[in-house]
Structure formats: C-alpha cells, structure tokens
C-alpha positions as CSV (number, residue, x, y, z in Angstrom):
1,X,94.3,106.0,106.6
2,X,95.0,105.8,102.7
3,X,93.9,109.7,102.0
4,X,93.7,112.6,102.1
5,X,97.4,113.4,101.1
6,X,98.7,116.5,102.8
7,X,98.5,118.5,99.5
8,X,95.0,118.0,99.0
9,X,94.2,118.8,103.0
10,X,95.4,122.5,101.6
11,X,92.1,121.8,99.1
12,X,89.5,124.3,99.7
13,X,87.3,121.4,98.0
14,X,86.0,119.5,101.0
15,X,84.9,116.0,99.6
16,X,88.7,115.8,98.4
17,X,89.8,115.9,102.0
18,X,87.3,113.1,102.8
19,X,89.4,110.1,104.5
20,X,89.6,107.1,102.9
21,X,90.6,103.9,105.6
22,X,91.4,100.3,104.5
23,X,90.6,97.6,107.2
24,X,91.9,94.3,107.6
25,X,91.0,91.8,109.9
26,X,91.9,88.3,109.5
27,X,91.3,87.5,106.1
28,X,88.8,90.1,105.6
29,X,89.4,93.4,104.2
30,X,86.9,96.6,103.8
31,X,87.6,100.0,101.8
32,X,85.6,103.0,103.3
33,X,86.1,106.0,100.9
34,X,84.2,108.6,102.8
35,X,83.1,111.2,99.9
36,X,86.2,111.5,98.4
37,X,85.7,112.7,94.9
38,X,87.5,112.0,91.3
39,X,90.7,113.6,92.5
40,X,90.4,111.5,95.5
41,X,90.0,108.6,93.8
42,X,92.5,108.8,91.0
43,X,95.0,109.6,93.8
44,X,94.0,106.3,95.7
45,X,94.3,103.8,92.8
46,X,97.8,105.6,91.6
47,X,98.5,105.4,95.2
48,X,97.6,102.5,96.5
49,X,96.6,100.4,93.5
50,X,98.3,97.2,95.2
51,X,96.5,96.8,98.4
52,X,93.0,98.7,97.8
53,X,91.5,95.2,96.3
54,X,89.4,94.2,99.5
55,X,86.7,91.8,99.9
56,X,83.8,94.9,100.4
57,X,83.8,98.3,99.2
58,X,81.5,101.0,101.2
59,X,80.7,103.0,98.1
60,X,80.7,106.8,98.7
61,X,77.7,108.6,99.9
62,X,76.7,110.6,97.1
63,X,77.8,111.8,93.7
C-alpha cells in the first residue's frame, strides 16, 4: 500500500485517504489508485516516482 500517508488519514477530505496499491507479479505490475485526488496523486509521484511505472494503470473512478 503506497498511500494514504498518515498525515493525510487526519484529512477530513475522504478521496485523499483513498488507498493506492502497487501489484507485482512476475513480470507484471498493476497501479490501483482508488479515488485518490490531486493531493493524492502529487504525493504518490513525489513519493514513489521510481517504482509507480507499471505495465497497467486502473484509472480512478471519477473526477
């Protein structure tokens, strides 16, 4: 589980505490982002820039 970060599980805002998972398997790898929103996403890509290229993205529910 890549987010939420503790601070933003204090958030108020719900879609910020959305959890994101990264899931490897072999040499597959998958990014579901829940609803995280912009915060949520700048976190993961300051974050976790490094490992969150994957071979399929879920893209988030709404926006």
């Amino acid at each position: 589980m890549l987010v939420p970060p503790e601070s933003h599980v204090a958030s108020s805002y719900r879609n910020e505490n959305s959890t994101v998972l990264r899931v490897a398997h072999g040499g597959s790898s998958f990014l579901l982002p829940g609803n995280a929103g912009p915060e949520g996403e700048e976190y993961l890509v300051d974050e976790y820039r490094s490992i969150i290229n994957v071979m399929a993205l879920r893209v988030a529910v709404f926006r």
